[in-house]
C-alpha positions as a printed Julia matrix, in Angstrom:
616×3 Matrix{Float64}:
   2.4    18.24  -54.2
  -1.1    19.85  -53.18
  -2.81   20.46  -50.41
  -6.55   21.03  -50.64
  -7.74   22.83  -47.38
 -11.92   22.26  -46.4
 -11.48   25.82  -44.3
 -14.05   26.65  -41.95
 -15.13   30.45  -42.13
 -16.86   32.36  -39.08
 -20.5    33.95  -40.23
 -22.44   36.64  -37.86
 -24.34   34.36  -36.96
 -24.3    32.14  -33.87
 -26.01   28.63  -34.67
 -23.86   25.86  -33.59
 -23.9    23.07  -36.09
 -22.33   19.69  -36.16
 -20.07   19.56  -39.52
 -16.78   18.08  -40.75
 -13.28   19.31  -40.98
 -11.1    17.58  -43.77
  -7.81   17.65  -45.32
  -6.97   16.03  -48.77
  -3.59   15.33  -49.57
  -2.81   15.14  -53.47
   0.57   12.92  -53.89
   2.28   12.84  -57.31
   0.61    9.74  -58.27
  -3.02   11.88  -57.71
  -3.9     9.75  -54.79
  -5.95   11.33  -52.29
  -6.22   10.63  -48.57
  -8.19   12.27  -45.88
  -8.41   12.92  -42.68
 -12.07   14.05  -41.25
 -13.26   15.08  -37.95
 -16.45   15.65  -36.33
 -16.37   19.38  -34.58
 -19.14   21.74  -33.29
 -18.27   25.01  -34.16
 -20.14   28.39  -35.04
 -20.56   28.51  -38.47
 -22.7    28.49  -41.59
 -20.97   28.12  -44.12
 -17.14   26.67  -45.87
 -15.01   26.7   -48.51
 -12.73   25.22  -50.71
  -9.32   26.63  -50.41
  -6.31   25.38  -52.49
  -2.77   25.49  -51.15
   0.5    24.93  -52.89
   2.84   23.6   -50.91
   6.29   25.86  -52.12
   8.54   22.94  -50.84
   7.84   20.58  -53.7
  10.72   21.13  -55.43
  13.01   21.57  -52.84
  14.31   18.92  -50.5
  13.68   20.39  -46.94
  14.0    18.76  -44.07
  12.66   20.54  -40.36
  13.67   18.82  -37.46
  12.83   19.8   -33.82
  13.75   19.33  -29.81
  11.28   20.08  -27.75
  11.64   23.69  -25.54
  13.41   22.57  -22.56
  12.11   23.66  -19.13
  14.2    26.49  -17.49
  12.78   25.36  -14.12
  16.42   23.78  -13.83
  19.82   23.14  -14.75
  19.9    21.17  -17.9
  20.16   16.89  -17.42
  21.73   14.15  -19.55
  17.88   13.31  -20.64
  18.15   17.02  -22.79
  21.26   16.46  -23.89
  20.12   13.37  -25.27
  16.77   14.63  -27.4
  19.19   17.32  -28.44
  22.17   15.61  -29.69
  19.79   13.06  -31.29
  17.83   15.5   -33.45
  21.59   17.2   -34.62
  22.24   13.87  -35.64
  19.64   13.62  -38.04
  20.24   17.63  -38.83
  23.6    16.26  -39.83
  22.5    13.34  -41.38
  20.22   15.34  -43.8
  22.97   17.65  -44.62
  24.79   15.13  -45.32
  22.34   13.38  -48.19
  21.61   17.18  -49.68
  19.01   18.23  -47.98
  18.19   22.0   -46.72
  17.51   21.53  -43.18
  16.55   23.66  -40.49
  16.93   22.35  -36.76
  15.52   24.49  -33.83
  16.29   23.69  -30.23
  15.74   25.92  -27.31
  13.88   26.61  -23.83
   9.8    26.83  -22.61
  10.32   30.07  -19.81
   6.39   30.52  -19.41
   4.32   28.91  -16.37
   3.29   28.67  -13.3
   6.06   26.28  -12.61
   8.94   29.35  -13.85
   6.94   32.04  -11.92
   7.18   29.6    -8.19
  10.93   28.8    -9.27
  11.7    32.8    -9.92
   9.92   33.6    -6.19
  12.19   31.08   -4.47
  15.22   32.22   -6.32
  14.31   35.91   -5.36
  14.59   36.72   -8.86
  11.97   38.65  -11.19
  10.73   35.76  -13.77
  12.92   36.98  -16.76
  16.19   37.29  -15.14
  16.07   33.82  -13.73
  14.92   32.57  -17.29
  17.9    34.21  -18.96
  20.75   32.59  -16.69
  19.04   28.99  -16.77
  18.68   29.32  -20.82
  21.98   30.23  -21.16
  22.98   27.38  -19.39
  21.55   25.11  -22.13
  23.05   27.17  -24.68
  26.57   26.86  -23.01
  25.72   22.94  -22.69
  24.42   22.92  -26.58
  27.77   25.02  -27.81
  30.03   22.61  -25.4
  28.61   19.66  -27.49
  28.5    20.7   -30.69
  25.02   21.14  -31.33
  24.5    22.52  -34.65
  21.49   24.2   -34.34
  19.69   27.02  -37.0
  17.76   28.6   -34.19
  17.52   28.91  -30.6
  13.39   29.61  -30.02
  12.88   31.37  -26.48
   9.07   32.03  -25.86
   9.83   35.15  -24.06
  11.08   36.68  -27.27
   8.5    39.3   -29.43
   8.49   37.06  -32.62
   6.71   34.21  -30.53
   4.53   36.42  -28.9
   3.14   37.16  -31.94
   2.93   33.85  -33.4
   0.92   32.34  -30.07
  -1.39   35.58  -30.45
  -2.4    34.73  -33.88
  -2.93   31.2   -33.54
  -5.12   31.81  -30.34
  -6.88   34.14  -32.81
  -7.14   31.67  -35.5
  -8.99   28.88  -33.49
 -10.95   31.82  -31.55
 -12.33   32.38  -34.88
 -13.06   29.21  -36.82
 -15.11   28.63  -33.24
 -12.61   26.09  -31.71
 -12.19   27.86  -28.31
 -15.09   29.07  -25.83
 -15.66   30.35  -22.75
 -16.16   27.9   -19.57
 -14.69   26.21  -16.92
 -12.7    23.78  -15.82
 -12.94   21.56  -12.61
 -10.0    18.48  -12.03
  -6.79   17.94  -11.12
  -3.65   19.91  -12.29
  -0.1    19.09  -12.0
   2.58   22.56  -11.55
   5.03   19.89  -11.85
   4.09   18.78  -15.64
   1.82   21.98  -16.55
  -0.86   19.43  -17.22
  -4.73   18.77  -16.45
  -5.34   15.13  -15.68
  -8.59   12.82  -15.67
  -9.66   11.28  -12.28
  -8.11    7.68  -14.08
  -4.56    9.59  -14.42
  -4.02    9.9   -10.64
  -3.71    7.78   -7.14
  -3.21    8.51   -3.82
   0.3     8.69   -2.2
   2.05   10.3     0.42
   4.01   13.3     0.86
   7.41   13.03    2.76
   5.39   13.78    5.89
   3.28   11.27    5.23
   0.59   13.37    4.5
  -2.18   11.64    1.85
  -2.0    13.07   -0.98
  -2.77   13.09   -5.35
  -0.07   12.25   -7.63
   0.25   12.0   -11.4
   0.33    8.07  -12.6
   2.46    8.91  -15.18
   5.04   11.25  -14.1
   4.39   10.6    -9.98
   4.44   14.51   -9.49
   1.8    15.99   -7.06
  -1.74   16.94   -8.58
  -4.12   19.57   -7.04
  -8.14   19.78   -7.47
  -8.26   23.24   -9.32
 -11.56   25.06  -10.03
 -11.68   28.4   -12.67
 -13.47   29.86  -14.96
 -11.2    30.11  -18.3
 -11.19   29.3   -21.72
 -11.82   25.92  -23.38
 -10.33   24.53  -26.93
 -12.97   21.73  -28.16
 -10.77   18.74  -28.6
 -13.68   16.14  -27.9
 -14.35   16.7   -31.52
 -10.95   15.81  -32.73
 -10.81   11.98  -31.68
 -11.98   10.32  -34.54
  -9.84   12.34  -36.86
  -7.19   11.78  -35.04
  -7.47    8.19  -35.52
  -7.89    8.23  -38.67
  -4.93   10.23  -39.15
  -2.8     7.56  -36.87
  -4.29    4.63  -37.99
  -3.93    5.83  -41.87
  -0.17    6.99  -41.57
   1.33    4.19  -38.82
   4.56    5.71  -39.06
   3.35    9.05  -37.68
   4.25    8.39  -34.32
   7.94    6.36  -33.9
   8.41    3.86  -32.84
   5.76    1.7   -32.81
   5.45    1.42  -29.45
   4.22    5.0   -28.93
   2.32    4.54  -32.13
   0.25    2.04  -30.4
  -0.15    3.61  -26.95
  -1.34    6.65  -28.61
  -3.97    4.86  -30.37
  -5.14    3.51  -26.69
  -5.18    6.82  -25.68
  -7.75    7.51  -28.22
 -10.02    4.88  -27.76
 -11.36    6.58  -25.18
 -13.27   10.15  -25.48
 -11.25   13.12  -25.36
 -12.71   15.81  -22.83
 -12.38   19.2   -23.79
  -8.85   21.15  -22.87
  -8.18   24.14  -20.74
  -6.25   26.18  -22.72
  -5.81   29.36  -20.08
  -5.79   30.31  -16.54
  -6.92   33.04  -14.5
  -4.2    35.93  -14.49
  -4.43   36.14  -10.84
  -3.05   33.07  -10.73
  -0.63   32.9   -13.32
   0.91   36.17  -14.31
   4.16   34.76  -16.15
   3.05   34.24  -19.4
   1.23   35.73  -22.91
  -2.13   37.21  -21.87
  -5.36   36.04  -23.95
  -5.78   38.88  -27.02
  -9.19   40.57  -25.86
  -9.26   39.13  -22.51
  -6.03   40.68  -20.03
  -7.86   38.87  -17.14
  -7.04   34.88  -18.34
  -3.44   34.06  -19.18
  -2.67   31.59  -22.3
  -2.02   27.74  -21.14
   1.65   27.27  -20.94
   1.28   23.75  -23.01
  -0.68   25.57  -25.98
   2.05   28.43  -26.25
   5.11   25.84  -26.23
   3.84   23.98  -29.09
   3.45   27.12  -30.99
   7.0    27.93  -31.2
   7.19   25.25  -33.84
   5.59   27.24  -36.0
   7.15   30.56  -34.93
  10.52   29.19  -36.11
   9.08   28.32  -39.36
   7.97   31.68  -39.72
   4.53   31.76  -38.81
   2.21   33.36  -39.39
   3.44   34.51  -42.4
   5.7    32.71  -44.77
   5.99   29.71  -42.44
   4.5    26.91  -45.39
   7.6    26.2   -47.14
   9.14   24.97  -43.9
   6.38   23.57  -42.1
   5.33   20.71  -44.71
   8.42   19.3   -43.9
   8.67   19.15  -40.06
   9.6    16.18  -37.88
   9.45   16.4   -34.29
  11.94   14.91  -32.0
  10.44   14.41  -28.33
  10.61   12.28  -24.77
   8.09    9.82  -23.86
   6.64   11.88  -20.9
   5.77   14.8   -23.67
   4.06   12.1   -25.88
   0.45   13.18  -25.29
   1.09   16.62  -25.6
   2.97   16.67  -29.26
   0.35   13.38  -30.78
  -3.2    14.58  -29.16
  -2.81   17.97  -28.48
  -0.67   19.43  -31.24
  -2.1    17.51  -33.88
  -5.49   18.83  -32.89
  -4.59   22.28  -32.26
  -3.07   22.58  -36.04
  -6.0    20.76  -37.66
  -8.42   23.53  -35.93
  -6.17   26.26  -37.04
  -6.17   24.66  -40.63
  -2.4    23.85  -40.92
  -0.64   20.49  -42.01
   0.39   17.7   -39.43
   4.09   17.02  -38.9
   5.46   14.65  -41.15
   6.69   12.64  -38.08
   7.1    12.77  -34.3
  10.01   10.58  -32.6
   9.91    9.73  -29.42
  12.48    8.31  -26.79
  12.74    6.96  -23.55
  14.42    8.32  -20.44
  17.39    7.87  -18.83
  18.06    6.88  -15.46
  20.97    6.42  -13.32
  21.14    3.4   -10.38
  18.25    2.15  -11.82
  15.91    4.92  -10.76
  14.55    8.44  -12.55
  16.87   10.98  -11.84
  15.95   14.0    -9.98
  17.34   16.38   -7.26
  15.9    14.12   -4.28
  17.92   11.46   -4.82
  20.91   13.12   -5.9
  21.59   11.2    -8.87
  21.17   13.98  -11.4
  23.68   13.5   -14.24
  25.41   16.61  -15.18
  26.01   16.54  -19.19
  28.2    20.06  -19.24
  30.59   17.95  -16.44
  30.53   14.39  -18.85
  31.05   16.3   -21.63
  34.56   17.52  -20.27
  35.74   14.48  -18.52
  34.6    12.04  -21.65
  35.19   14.49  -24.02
  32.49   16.25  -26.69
  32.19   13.7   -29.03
  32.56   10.55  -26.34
  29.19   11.35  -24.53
  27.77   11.94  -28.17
  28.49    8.55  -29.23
  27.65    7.03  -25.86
  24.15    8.92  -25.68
  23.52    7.8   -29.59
  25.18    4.24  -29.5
  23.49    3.3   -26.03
  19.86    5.46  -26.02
  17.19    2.66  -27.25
  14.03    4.89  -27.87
  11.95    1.89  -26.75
  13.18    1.59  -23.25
  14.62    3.48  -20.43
  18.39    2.97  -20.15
  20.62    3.09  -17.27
  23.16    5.79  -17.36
  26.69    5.3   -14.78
  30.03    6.53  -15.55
  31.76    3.34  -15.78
  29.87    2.26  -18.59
  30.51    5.39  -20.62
  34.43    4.69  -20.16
  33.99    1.19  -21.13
  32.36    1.77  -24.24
  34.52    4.51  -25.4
  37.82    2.98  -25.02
  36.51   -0.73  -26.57
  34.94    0.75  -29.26
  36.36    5.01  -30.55
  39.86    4.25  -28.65
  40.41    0.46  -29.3
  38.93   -0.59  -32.11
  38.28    3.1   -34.57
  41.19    4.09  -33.39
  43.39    1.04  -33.21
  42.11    0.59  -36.89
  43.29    3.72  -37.96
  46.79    3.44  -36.3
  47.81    0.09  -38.07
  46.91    1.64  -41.28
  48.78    4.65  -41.19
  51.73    3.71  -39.37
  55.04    4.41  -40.96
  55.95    0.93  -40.62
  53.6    -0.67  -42.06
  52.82    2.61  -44.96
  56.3     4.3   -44.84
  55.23    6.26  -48.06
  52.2     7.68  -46.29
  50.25    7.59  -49.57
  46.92    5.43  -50.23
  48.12    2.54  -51.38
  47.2     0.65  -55.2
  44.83   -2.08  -55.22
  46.0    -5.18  -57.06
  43.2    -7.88  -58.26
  45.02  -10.49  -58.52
  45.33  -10.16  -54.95
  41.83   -9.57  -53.97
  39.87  -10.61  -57.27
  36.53   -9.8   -57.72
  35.41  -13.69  -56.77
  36.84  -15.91  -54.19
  39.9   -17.93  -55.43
  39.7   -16.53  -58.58
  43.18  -15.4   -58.47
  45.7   -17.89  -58.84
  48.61  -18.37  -56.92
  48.54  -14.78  -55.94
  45.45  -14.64  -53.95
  45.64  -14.64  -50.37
  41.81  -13.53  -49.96
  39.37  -15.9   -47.73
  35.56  -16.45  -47.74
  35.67  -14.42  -44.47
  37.18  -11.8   -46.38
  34.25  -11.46  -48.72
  31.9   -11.37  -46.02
  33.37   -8.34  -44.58
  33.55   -6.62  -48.03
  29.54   -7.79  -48.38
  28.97   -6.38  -45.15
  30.67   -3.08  -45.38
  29.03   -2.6   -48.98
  25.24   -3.06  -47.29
  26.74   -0.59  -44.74
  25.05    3.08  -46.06
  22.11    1.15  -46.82
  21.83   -0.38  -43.15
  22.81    3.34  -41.15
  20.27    4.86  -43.84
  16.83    2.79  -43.17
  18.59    3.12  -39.05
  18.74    7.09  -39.04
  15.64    7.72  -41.01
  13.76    5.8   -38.24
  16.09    7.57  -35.2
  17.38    4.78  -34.51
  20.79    5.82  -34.63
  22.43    2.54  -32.05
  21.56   -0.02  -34.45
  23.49    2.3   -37.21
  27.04    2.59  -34.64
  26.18   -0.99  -34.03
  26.28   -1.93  -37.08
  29.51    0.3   -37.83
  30.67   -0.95  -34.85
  30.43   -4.61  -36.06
  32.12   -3.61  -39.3
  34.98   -2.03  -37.31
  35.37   -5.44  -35.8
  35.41   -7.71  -38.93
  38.1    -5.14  -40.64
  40.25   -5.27  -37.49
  40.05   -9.33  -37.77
  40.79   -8.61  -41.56
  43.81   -7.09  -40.41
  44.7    -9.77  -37.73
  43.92  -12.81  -40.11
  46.36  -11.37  -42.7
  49.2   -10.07  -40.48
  50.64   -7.52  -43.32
  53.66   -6.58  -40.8
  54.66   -9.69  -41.34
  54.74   -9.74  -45.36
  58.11   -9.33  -47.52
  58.4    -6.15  -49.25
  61.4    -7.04  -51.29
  58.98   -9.45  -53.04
  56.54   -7.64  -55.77
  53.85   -9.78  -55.18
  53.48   -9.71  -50.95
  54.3    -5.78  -51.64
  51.08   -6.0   -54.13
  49.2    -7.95  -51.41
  50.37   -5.38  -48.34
  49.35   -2.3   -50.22
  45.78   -4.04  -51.53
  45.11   -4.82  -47.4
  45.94   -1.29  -46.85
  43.71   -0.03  -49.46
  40.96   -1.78  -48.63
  41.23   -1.09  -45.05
  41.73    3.1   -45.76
  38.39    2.25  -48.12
  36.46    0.81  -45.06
  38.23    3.33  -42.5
  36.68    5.9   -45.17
  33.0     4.83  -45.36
  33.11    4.84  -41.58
  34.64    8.47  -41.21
  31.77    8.75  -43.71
  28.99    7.21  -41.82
  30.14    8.65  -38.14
  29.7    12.6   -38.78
  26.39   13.13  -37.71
  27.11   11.16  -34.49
  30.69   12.48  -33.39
  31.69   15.11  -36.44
  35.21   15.97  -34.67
  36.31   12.12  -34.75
  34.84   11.96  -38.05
  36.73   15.02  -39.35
  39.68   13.93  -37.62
  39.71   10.42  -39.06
  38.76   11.56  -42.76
  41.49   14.18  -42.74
  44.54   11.58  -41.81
  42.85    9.81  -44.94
  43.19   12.99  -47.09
  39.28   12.93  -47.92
  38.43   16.49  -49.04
  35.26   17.88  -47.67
  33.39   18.13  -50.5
  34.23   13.95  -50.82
  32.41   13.71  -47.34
  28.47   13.63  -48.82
  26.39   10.16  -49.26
  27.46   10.54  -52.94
  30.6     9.6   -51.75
  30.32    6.72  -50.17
  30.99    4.42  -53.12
  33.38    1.3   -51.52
  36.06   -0.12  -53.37
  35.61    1.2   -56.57
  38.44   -0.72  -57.78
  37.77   -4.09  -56.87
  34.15   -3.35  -59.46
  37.41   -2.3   -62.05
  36.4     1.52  -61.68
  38.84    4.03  -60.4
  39.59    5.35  -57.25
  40.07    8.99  -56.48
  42.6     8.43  -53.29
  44.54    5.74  -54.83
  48.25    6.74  -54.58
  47.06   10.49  -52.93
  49.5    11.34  -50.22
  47.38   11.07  -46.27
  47.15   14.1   -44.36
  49.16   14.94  -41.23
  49.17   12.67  -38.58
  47.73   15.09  -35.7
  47.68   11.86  -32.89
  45.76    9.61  -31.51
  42.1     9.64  -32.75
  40.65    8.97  -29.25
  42.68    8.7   -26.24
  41.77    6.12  -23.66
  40.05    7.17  -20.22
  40.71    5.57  -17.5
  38.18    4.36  -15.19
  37.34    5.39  -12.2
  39.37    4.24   -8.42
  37.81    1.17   -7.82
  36.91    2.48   -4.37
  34.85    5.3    -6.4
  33.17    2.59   -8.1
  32.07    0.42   -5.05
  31.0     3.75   -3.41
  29.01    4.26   -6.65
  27.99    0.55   -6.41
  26.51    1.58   -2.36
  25.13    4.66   -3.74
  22.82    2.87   -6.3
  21.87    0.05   -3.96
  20.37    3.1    -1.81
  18.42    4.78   -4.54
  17.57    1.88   -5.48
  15.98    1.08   -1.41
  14.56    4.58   -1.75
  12.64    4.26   -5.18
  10.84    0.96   -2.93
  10.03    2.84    0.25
């Protein structure tokens, strides 16, 4: 693959022309595509510049979390953009990719330097013991990231210094002002249409975001500008030419609203006197760099920028909330295009999560504490809760009873009922895979004879297991990993009733041909119990491991190439057949118990008062 780059080079002179930026994308079938934008700049002349992209013969994958906040303690909402881009980290791993996954925290800002004062702590101290709370929350739950990206750290410094440079001089940024409102809260300028009046808790009037509800102030400064009013209609093009940019569609579609109307121009700094906490403008020690602009950077700085960052970056996919939306499809987008780098390949966006009903926050008292769920439901448990119950469309509704309910019908119950029948000394007192006989289960319905005990349902679960990679492939590729457990889930069920509809504990051994049939339900119940060990290691790998290692599945057995099911009943071999299971090391998920009833109705009170606040 090629990229050809129209670059825009700087000239002594000062005219300011109206011209066009464009990329042109080469695929292997020589099909270009482009994506043009209208942008005054200083310039009088351009080139041509070819790029290879150095990933084409690799299979890379780059997958991102935002940079979390270190305002606060980290939520269940972090946990959740985090544990679902290690799910597709794993998942690429999985299929053979290289991947590269980068997670970690945002400690510039006005917001960190008015957090440090009321702490009583200088600005760096406080950021170091609130980021290593999300690294103790990321190690607790078994996030598997490459690299931990703090943008207090030297290497970013120098990445956000050199891309300020670059769109400094391809004539992207100038010197002005800027006059509107500004939310601390969000570190983010907003048009008059993005704000209403409210009340404080005083009842004070006073300014607050539409979107996010936080208060906005009418700020006035002299400071730097980056020239995004000429990026709109490339921007569109680029959205309206690749509709899977943006995921899901949803987002796709509200971003294009976004853009139908014109895009003022962006404050990209503020005046050091008011903002001292963050990477000062190269040239200019008077004007501080906006906090957004230097997040979205580290991106790139993990990729290696600004030197050998392309073999990574052609690949990246972005994994982000729905309040962050603007800032990773306008803004980033835009900045790249001006600084003459590719666009992400995608960016995924969820919703939130609330609890009672209502947006969690410190007010209410209804934060959730992932580091605390993670220990009472166990590592894995709010994994597979987070991943089987997060829609990315909507907001969902987070409450501890649910969690427990989930876990025990469907890792406790049903996984891990599955896996107990199937193993159990009584029923396998060899411990071994067992042989698959065709005459017991032949390859079409009733096409056995007298030996067959096989029904049609039994076929439909084999047709729906077999569809199974296929189904949790086309689900994680487009993040959305609850329709993959829900389909696994759903399989679960229909080999349980397998089970239950054939009733092998109550089959005659001493008679060769119910022996045949018992071992052939066993085998293709370890087969299913297999793909679905398979299948469930990005989403909870010590469950995973734990169930594939009873089965005596080797690790190198574990990859997508693996995942052939039933080789026998297609008349090929099977590997396990007649291999001895590993150690039985217990129960594969215990059972929680759910909380006192009277914790539940006081739970029950507590939400019905959010629930009266979020109205007042």
């Amino acid at each position: 693959m090629k990229l050809y780059r129209l670059c825009v080079m700087r000239s002594f002179g000062c005219v300011k022309v109206t011209n066009w930026l464009s990329y042109w994308h080469v695929s292997r079938n020589g099909v270009f595509s482009s994506f043009p934008c209208q942008t005054r700049f200083h310039s009088k002349c351009s080139r041509i510049q070819e790029v290879t992209a150095s990933s084409h013969n690799e299979d890379l994958y780059y997958i991102t979390t935002p940079i979390f906040y270190v305002n606060a303690a980290p939520h269940i909402g972090h946990l959740y953009s985090v544990v679902s881009a290690d799910c597709l980290h794993r998942y690429k791993l999985m299929r053979g990719f290289k991947s590269m996954f980068s997670t970690g925290t945002d400690e510039h800002g006005l917001k960190i330097q008015q957090a440090a004062e009321v702490a009583g702590k200088d600005p760096q101290t406080f950021c170091n013991e609130v980021s290593e709370k999300f690294q103790a929350l990321f190690q607790q739950c078994d996030i598997s990231y490459t690299d931990y990206i703090r943008t207090t750290e030297p290497r970013h410094r120098h990445a956000v210094e050199h891309f300020w440079t670059a769109l400094q001089d391809r004539g992207f940024i100038y010197k002005g002002s800027y006059e509107g409102w500004y939310s601390t809260q969000d570190e983010s300028f907003l048009t008059p249409s993005e704000v209403h009046d409210s009340t404080d808790v005083d009842g004070r009037p006073i300014k607050i975001s539409l979107e996010s509800g936080h208060k906005v102030d009418w700020m006035k400064e002299d400071n730097y500008m980056f020239r995004l009013s000429g990026f709109r209609s490339m921007l569109l093009k680029w959205l309206t030419e690749n509709p899977r940019a943006v995921q899901p569609e949803r987002f796709h579609h509200l971003v294009l609203q976004w853009l139908q109307e014109d895009l003022p121009d962006l404050s990209v700094s503020r005046q050091r006197s008011r903002l001292q906490w963050g990477i000062p403008v190269p040239g200019d020690p008077e004007q501080t760099i906006y906090v957004w602009l230097d997040a979205l950077v580290n991106y790139l700085t993990v990729a290696g920028y600004p030197q050998g960052h392309s073999r990574w970056w052609t690949a990246a996919h972005h994994v982000v909330g729905k309040d962050i939306l603007k800032f990773h499809a306008i803004y980033w987008p835009a900045f790249l295009l001006a600084a003459g780098l590719p666009l992400p390949k995608a960016v995924y966006v969820h919703s939130h999560w609330t609890a009672g009903g209502q947006k969690m926050s410190k007010s209410l008292g209804n934060v959730v504490d992932p580091l605390e769920r993670s220990q009472s439901f166990t590592t894995d448990g709010i994994r597979y809760f987070l991943l089987r119950q997060g829609v990315p469309d909507t907001d969902c509704d987070y409450y501890d009873d649910k969690v427990v309910k989930l876990l025990n019908a469907e890792l406790a119950d049903s996984l891990g009922g599955l896996l107990n029948r199937c193993t159990a000394p009584s029923l396998n007192p060899e411990q071994v895979y067992p042989s698959f006989c065709s005459l017991s289960f032949p390859r079409e319905p009733a096409a056995g004879g007298s030996e067959s005990w096989t029904t049609q349902e039994d076929y439909r679960m084999l047709e729906s297991v077999s569809g199974l990679p296929g189904v949790v492939e086309t689900c994680f590729e487009n993040l959305q990993v609850y329709k993959a457990l829900e389909a696994i889930a759903g399989c679960v069920r229909q080999t349980n009733g397998f089970i239950q509809r054939h009733k092998p504990w109550k089959l005659d051994r001493s008679q060769p041909q119910q022996q045949r049939w018992l071992d052939t339900i066993l085998h293709v119940s370890l087969e299913c119990l297999r793909l679905y060990g398979a299948l469930l290691q990005p989403v909870v790998p010590m469950i995973a491991d734990k169930l594939l290692s009873r089965l005596a599945v080797g690790h190198r057995e574990r990859g997508w190439e693996g995942l052939r099911f039933l080789a026998r009943h297609h008349g090929e071999s099977c590997p396990f057949e007649g291999r001895a299971l590993g150690p039985d090391t217990g129960v594969l998920f215990s059972r929680l118990d759910r909380p006192p009833k009277e914790e539940r109705e006081s739970k029950k009170t507590k939400k019905a008062t959010i629930n009266q606040k979020g109205s007042n």
